[in-house]
C-alpha positions, 0 to 999 in steps of 0.5 A: 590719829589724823594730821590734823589731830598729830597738829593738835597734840603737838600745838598743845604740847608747845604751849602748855610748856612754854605757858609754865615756863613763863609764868610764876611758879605758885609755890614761890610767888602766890602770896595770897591766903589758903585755908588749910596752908598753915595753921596757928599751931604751927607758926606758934611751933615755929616761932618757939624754935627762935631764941636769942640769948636764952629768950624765945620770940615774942610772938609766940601765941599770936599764931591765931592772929597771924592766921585771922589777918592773913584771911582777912586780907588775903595775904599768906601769913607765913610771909608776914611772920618770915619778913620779921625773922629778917629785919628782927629775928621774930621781935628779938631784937626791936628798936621800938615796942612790939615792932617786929618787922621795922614797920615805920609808919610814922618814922624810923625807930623808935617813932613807930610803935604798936601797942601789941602784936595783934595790932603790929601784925594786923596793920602789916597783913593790912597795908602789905596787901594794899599798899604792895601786893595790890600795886604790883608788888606781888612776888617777895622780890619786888616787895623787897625792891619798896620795902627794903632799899638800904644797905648796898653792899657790892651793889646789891640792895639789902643782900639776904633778904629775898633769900632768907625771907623765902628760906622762912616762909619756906620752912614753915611750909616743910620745904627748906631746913632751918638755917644755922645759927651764926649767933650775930645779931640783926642791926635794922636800918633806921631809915629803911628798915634794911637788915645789916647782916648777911644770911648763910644760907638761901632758899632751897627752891624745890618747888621751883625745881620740880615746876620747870622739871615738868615744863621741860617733860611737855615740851621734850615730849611735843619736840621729840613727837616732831622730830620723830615725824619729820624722820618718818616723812623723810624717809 
């Protein structure tokens, strides 16, 4: 191998690291639409695993829909259903009809009902895409900066949000366990649309984990090839 070509390599190395470090990780942050990430029967499986004082989630059966609108719009239905499981536990526990997600579009609860969740889920695959992901809210924790402002406990914003709106989207892919039950009910926001309880648990982030592992193996790789030729030069 030339000079030229060790430089080349090395070059390489550096900035194919340094690119992944910088950059998002997809499995944390795309939340665009892929065809064959989730299917209908598989968010309806899920949604039937919540209940609530002996009933199930409302939205059982819409999997279908969820699945349709998330093509639509391009919009990954798994954070569609996971953002309801924060602010309603899945529509268990609504403050207006068939509003799983404390979406006031025409004023807080209960100003702002929808006449089934086909239309519920619908306007919020819609207006996420438009309205947030288009304008830069693209990543769950800058759509958690809009969508959810209230309450502030010890100076944090909506405390549990981003973690467990990325623990649900992230079960629904087979990345993280279900987290326990603590049998306290969700209390939305009337203004803001803010859950009021704290979760247990965080996402799991092993997709993360595995995309900075490799990172650190390219770059390990570039610096220990020059380090070992700057002994060899040296000598």
């Amino acid at each position: 191998m030339t000079r030229l070509d060790r430089r080349a390599l090395l070059a390489g190395c550096i900035v194919t690291g340094a690119t992944l470090l910088v950059s998002p990780a997809n499995g944390d942050d795309d939340l665009s639409f892929h065809p064959d990430a989730i299917a209908p029967q598989s968010i309806d499986s899920f949604l039937q695993t919540k209940q609530y004082k002996g009933a199930t989630s409302p939205m059982v059966g819409t999997g279908s829909y969820f699945v349709q609108e998330g093509q639509t719009f391009n919009i990954d239905p798994a954070l569609v259903v996971a953002m309801s499981g924060i602010e309603t536990d899945f529509g268990l526990r609504t403050c207006t009809t068939d509003n799983a997600w404390n979406w006031f579009w025409q004023g807080p609860c209960p100003a702002s009902p929808f006449t089934s969740y086909d239309d519920a889920i619908q306007t919020v695959s819609k207006y996420l895409r438009l309205s947030y992901i288009n304008k830069g809210y693209n990543t769950i924790p800058l759509i958690q900066k809009k969508y959810c402002t209230a309450p502030v406990q010890n100076g944090v914003t909506c405390p549990g949000w981003i973690s467990t709106v990325t623990q649900f989207r992230d079960q629904m892919a087979g990345l993280a366990p279900s987290p326990p039950v603590t049998g306290q009910p969700s209390q939305p926001n009337s203004s803001t649309g803010g859950p009021t309880t704290t979760p247990t648990s965080s996402a799991s982030g092993i997709g993360k984990l595995w995309w900075f592992a490799g990172a650190g193996v390219v770059l390990a790789l570039g610096l220990g090839w020059l380090i070992g030729r700057r002994k060899r030069t040296s000598q």
